[in-house]
C-alpha positions in Angstrom: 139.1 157.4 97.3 139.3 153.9 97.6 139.2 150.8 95.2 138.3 146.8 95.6 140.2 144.4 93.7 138.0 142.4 91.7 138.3 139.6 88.8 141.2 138.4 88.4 142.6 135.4 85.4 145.1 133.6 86.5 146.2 130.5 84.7 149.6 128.8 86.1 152.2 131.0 84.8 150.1 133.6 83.4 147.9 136.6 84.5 145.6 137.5 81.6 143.7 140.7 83.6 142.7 141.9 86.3 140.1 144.0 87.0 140.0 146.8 89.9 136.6 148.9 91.3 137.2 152.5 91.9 134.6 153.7 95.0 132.7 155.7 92.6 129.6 155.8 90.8 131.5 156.6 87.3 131.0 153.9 84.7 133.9 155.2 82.6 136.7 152.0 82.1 140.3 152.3 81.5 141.9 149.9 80.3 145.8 150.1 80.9 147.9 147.5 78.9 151.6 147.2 80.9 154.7 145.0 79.9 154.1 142.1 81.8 152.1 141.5 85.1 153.3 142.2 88.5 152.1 139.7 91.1 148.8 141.4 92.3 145.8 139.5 92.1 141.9 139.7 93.2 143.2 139.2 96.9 146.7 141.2 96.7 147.5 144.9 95.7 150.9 145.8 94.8 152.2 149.7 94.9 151.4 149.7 90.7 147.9 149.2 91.1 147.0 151.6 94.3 149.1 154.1 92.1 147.2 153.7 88.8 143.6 153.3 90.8 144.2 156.6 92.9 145.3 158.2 89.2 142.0 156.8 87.7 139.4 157.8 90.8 141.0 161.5 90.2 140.4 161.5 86.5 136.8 160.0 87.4 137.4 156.6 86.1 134.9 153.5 88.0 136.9 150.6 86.8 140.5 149.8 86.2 141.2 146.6 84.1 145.4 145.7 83.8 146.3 144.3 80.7 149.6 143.0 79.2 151.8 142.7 76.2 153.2 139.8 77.7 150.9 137.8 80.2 153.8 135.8 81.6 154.3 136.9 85.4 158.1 137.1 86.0 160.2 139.9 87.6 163.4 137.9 86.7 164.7 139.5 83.3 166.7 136.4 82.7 163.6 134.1 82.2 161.7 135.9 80.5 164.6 136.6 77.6 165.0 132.6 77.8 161.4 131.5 76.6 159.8 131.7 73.2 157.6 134.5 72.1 154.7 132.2 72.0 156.1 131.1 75.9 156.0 135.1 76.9 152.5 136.6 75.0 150.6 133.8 76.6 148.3 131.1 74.7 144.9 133.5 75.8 146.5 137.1 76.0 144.9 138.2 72.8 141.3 136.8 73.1 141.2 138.4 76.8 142.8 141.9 75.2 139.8 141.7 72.2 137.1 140.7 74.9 138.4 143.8 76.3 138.6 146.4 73.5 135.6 145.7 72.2 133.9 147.4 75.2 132.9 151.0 73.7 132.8 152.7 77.0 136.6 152.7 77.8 140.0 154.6 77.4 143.2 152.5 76.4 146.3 153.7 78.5 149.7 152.0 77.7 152.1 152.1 80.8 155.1 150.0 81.1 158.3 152.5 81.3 161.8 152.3 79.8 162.9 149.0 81.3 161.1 146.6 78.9 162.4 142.6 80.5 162.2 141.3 77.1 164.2 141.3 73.7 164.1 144.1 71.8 162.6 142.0 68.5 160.1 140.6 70.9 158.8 143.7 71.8 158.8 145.3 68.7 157.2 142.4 67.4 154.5 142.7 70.0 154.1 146.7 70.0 152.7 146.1 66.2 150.6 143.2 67.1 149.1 145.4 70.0 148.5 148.5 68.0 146.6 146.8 64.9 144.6 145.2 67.7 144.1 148.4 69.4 143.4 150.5 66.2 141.0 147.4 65.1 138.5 147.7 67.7 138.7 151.7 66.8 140.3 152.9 69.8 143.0 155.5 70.3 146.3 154.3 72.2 147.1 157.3 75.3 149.7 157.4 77.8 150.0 159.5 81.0 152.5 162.0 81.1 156.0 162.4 79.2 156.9 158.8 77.9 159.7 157.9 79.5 163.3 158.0 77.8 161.2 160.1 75.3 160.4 156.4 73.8 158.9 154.3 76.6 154.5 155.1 77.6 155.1 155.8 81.4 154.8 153.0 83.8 152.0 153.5 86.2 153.9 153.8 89.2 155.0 157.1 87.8 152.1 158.8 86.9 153.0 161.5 89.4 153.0 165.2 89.7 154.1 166.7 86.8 153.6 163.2 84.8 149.6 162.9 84.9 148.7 164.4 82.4 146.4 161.7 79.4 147.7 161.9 76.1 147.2 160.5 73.0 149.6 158.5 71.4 151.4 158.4 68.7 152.7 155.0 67.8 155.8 156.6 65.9 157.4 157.7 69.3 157.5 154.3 70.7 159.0 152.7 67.6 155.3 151.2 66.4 
């Protein structure tokens, strides 16, 4: 099963979302909220998204829409541990992750792995901003497979066999 890359906003340094089609007639959304964005865009794949979009076709999901904790696209840990919190999260990041939640048709998947490129009181920081947003718009947190470490939702890229599994979350075992 295939998939077409679709919106995609990008702002300078940022990548707020990006949305993927899955070549299906399912109008079930998942929205998956990662670290930080990778470098794909409405006219560029990367392996994370074909990964996630084959995952989602199987599980009879028609739309894929990539999120972020941190909107900043960098895959240098260095700059991203040398810019402000508020530099990092991105001036728009939350408004695009409400406009998102509050769509009532879709399943929130957190996927980011073990190897967080940010401080650890950043992300902490962030994990709790991101939960009461998820838990505000009444929506259940999941990951796919065994988190990773035991403490980390499992990047995308590893949803393989074995690891593919949907699961709810429980904030406690990721520190939130």
């Amino acid at each position: 099963m295939g998939y077409q890359l679709g919106e995609c906003d990008v702002e300078q340094l940022y990548r707020y979302m990006l949305k993927v089609s899955i070549d299906n007639d399912s109008n079930k959304v998942l929205l998956v909220i990662q670290c930080n964005p990778s470098i794909a865009t409405n006219n560029t794949s990367d392996p994370t998204v074909g990964k996630v979009a084959y995952w989602a076709a199987e599980n009879g999901f028609g739309e894929v829409v990539y999120l972020n904790l941190f909107a900043i696209i960098s895959p240098q840990t260095l700059i991203l541990k040398a810019k402000s919190y508020e530099k990092i999260v991105g001036l728009r990041n939350d408004s695009i992750l409400r406009e998102q939640l509050n769509r009532r048709d879709c399943v929130v998947v957190l996927g980011w792995g073990r190897d967080v490129p940010i401080s650890d009181d950043y992300y902490k920081r962030r994990i709790q901003e991101v939960k009461m947003l998820i838990e505000s718009y009444g929506h259940k947190a999941h990951h796919v497979g065994a988190l990773s470490s035991g403490t980390h939702p499992r990047h995308g890229r590893m949803w393989n066999k074995g690891n593919r599994d949907l699961r709810v979350l429980d904030w406690a075992d990721i520190g939130a």
